[in-house]
C-alpha positions as CSV (number, residue, x, y, z in Angstrom):
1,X,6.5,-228.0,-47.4
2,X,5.4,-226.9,-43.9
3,X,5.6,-223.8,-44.8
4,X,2.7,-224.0,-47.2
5,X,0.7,-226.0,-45.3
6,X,0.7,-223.3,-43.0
7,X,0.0,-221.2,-45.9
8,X,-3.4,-223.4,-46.4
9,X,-4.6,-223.5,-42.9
10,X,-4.2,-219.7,-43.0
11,X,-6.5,-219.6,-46.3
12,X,-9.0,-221.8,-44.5
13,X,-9.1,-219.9,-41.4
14,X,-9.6,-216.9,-43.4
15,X,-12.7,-218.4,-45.1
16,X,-14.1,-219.6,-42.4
17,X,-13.4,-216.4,-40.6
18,X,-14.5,-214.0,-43.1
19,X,-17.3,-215.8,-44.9
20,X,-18.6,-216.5,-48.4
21,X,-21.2,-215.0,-50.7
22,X,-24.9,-216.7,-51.3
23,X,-26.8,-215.6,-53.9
24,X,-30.9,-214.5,-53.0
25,X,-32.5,-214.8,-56.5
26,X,-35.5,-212.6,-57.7
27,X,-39.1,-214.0,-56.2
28,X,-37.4,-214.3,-53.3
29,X,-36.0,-213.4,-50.2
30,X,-33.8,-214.3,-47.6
31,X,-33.1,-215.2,-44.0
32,X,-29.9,-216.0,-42.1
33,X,-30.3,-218.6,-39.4
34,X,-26.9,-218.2,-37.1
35,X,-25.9,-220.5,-34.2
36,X,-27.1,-218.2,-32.2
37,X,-30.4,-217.5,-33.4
38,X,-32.1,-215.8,-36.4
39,X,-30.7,-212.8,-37.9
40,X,-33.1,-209.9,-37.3
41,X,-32.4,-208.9,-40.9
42,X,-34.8,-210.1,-44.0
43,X,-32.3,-210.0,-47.5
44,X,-33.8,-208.7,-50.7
45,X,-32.8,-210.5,-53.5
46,X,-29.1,-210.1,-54.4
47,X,-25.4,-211.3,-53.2
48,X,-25.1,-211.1,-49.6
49,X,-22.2,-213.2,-47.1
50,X,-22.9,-215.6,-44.9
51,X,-20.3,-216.6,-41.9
52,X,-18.9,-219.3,-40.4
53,X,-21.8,-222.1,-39.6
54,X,-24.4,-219.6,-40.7
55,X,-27.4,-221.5,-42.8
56,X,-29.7,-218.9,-45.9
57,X,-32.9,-220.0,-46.0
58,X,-34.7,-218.3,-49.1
59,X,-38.5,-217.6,-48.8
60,X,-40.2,-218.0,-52.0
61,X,-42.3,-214.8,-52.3
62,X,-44.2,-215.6,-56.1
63,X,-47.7,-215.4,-56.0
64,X,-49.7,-218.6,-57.0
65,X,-53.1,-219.4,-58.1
66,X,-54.8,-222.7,-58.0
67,X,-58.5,-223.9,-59.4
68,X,-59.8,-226.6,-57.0
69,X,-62.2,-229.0,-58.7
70,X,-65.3,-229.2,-56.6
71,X,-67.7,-231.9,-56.4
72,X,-70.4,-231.8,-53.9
73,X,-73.4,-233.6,-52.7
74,X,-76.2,-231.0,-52.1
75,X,-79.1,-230.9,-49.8
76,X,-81.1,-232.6,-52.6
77,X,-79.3,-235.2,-52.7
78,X,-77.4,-234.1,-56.0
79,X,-74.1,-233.7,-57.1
80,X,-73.1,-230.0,-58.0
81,X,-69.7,-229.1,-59.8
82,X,-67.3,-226.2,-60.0
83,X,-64.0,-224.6,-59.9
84,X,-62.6,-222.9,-56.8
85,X,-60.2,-220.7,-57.9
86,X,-57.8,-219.0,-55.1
87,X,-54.9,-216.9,-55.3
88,X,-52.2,-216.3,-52.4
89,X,-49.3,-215.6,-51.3
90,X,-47.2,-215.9,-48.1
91,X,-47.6,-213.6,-45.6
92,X,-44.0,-212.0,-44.4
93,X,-43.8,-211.2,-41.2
94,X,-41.6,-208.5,-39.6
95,X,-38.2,-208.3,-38.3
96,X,-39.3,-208.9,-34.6
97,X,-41.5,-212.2,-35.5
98,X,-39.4,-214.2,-37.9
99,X,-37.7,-216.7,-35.8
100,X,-42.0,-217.6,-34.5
101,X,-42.7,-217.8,-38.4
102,X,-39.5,-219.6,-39.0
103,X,-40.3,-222.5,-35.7
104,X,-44.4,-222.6,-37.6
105,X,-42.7,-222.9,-41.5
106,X,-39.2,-224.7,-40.6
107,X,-40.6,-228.3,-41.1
108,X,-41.3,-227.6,-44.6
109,X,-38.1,-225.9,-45.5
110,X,-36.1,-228.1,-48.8
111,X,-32.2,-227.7,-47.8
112,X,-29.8,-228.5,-50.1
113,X,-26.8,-231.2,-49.9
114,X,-24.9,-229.3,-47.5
115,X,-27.2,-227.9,-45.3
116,X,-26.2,-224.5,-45.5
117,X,-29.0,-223.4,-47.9
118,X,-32.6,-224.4,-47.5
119,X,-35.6,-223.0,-49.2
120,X,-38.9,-222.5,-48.3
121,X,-41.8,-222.7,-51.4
122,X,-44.9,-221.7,-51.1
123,X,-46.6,-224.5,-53.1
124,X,-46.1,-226.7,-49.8
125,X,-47.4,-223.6,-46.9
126,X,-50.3,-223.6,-50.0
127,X,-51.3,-227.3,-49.7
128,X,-51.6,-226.9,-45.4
129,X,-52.6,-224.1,-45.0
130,X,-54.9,-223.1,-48.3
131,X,-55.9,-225.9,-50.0
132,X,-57.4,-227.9,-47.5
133,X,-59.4,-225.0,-45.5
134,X,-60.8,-223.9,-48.9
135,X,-62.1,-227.1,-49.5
136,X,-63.5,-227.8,-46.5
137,X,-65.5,-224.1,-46.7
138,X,-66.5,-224.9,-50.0
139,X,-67.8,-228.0,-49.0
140,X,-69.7,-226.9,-45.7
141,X,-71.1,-223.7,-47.4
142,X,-72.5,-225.4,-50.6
143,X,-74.0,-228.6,-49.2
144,X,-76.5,-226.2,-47.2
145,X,-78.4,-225.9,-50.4
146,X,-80.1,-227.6,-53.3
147,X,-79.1,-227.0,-56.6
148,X,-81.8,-224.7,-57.5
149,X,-81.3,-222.8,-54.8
150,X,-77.3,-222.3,-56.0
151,X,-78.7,-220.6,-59.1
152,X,-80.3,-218.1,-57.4
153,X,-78.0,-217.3,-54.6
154,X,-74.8,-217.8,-56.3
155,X,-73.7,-214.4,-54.8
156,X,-74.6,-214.9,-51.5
157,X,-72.6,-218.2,-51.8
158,X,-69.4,-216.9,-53.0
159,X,-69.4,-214.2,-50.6
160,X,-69.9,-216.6,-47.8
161,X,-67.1,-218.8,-49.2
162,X,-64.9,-216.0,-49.3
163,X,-65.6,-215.1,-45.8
164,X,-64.9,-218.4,-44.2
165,X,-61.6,-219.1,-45.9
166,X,-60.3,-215.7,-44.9
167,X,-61.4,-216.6,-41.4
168,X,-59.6,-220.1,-41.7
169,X,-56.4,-218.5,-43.1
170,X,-56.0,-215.8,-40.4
171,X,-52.7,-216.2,-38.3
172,X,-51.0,-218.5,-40.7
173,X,-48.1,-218.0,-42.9
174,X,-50.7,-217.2,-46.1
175,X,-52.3,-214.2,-47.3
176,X,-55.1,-214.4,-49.8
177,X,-55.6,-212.0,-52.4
178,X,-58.3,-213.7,-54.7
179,X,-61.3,-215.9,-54.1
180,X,-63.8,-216.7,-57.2
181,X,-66.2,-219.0,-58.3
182,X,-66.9,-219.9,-61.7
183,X,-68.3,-222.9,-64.6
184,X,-71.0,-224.1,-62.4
185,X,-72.3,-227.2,-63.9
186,X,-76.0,-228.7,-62.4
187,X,-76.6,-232.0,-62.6
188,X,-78.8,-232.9,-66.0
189,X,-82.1,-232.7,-64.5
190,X,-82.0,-229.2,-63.6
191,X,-79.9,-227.6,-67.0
192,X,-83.3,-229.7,-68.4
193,X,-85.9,-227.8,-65.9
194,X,-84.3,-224.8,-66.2
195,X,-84.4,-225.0,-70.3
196,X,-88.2,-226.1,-70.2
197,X,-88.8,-223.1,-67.6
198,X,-87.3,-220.9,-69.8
199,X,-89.4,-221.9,-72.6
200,X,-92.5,-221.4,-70.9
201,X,-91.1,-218.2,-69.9
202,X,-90.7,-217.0,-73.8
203,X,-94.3,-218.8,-74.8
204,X,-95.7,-215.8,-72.1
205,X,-93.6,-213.1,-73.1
206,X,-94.5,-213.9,-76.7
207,X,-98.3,-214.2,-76.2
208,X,-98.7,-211.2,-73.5
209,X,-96.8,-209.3,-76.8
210,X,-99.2,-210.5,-79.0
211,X,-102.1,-209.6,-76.6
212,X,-100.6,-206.5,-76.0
213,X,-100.4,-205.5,-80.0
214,X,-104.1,-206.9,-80.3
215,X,-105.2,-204.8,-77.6
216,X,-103.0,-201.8,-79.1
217,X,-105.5,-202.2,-82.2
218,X,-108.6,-202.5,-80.9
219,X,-107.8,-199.4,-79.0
220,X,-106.2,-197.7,-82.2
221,X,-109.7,-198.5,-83.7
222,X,-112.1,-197.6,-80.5
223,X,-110.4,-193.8,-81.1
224,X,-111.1,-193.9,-84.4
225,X,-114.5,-194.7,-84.0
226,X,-114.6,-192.0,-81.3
227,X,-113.5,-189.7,-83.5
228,X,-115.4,-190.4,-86.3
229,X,-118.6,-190.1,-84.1
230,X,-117.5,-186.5,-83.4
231,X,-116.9,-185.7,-86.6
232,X,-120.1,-186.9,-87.8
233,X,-122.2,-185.1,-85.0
234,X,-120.1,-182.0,-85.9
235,X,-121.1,-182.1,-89.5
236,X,-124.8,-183.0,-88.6
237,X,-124.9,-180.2,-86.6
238,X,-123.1,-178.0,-89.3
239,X,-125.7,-178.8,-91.9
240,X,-128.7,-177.9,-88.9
241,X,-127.2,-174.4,-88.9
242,X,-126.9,-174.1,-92.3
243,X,-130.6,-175.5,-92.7
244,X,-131.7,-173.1,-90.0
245,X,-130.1,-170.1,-91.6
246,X,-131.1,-171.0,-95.1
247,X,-135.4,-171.6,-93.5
248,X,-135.1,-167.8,-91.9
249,X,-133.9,-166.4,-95.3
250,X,-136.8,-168.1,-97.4
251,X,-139.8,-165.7,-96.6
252,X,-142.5,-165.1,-99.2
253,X,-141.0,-161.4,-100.2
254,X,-137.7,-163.6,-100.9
255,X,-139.4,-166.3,-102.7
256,X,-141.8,-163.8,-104.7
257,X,-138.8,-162.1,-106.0
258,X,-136.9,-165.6,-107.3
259,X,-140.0,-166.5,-109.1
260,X,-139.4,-163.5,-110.9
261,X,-135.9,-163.4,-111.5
262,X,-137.1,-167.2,-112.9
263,X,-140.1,-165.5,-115.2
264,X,-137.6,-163.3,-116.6
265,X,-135.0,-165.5,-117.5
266,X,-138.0,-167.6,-119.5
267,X,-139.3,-164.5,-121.0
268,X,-135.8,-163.4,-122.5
269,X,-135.6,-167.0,-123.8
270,X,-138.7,-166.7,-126.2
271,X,-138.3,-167.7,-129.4
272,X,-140.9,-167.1,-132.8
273,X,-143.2,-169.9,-132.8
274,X,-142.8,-170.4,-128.9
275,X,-145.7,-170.7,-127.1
276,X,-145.6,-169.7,-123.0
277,X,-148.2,-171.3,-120.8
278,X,-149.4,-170.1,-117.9
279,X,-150.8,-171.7,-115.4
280,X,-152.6,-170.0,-112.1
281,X,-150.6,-167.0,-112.9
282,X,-147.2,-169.1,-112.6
283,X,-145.1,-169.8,-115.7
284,X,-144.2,-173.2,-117.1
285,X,-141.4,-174.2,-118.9
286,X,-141.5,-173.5,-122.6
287,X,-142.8,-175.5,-125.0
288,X,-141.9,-175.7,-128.4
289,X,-145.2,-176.7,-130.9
290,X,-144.2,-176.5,-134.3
């Protein structure tokens, strides 16, 4: 009997001596706190010991993303609505600064029954030190404006958003990898000003195209007319050439000698019975008397 109650103390001692093996699952990693401090050592995931009194604390390393539901009274006295959406993760630090990140996170490390395991999840280091900040910024940075003025300067506003939580989130456990903006929603009165603005803006467009077609005719028709001008003033001065030309070529000699050509032509055409009258030594036309 003594004998194996030595036996058990022995396999005690051994475990307490030599350890037992904690498990570091995937999205994670780990962190051994000793009774003498931290170990300088961060664990990927996988089956490492642990000693004695020594405590694992497992850092969750998954990256989150939340949409924040904004709702905010703007300079005119309206209320303007839209998502927020940031993504983050924490920010490890190295070997030489854990047991500083470990004194700023330990309050919100979850340990298990036992004490010997703990866990630290990033949805709580997200709710200090992201959530709030980015509300706040969002907040401050809007309110500056009216709502018209968010339409046109949505950019500007993002940017500046963007800006201030980065600012706010420098030196704390968190790293942000995404900022956005998106489904603004003005109030009713401006979606309604905007529309009717809009629909004067397409009345314009439509009657400067009709104005502009319009004025595309009468051009269209001014050439023509130009052109038709030229063409008449070209042919007008065609037929003064021709009329010209044709004056200098009827001299008496030219004229004497058609007549003839015309006499001739009569004379060959004389029939029996045909009677030719002459008048002032020019002939007329024949004239049939029977």
């Amino acid at each position: 009997m003594v004998k194996r109650i030595l036996m058990l103390v022995a396999v005690m001692m051994s475990f307490m001596a030599f350890g037992c093996s904690q498990q570091v699952p995937p999205g994670y990693v780990g962190v051994v706190m000793t009774p003498g401090g931290i170990d300088a050592d961060i664990l990927p995931p996988g089956n490492h010991t642990c000693w004695g009194r020594d405590k694992l604390v497992l850092i969750d390393t998954s990256e989150i993303e939340q949409t924040e539901k904004m709702n905010i009274l703007c300079k005119d006295d309206l209320n303007f609505r839209f998502d927020l959406k940031v993504r983050a993760t924490i920010s490890l630090p190295d070997n030489n600064h854990l047991e500083s990140f470990l004194k700023t996170t330990g309050a919100y490390i979850t340990w298990g029954k036992d004490s010997d395991r703990g866990a630290l999840y990033f949805e709580k280091l997200y709710e200090i030190y992201v959530k709030a900040p980015a509300r706040t910024v969002a907040r401050r940075v809007v309110s500056k404006y009216t709502t018209t003025q968010i339409r046109d300067k949505r950019g500007i506003i993002e940017k500046d958003i963007r800006n201030q939580i980065l600012a706010e989130v420098k030196g704390t456990p968190v790293r942000i990898t995404y900022i956005t903006t998106s489904n603004f929603d003005y109030p009713d009165v401006i979606t309604k000003a905007v529309e009717k603005k809009r629909e004067r803006e397409i009345q314009v467009e439509e009657e400067e195209a009709t104005q502009a077609l319009e004025l595309l005719k009468m051009k269209n028709r001014k050439a023509l007319a130009e052109e038709a001008i030229i063409v008449r003033a070209k042919e007008a001065e065609a037929e003064a050439v021709y009329n010209k030309i044709l004056g200098h070529s009827l001299t008496a000699e030219y004229l004497t000698l058609r007549s003839i050509e015309r006499d001739m032509v009569l004379y060959n055409n004389v029939q029996a019975g045909d009677k030719v009258i002459i008048t002032d030594g020019n002939v007329s036309p024949l004239v049939n008397v029977k």
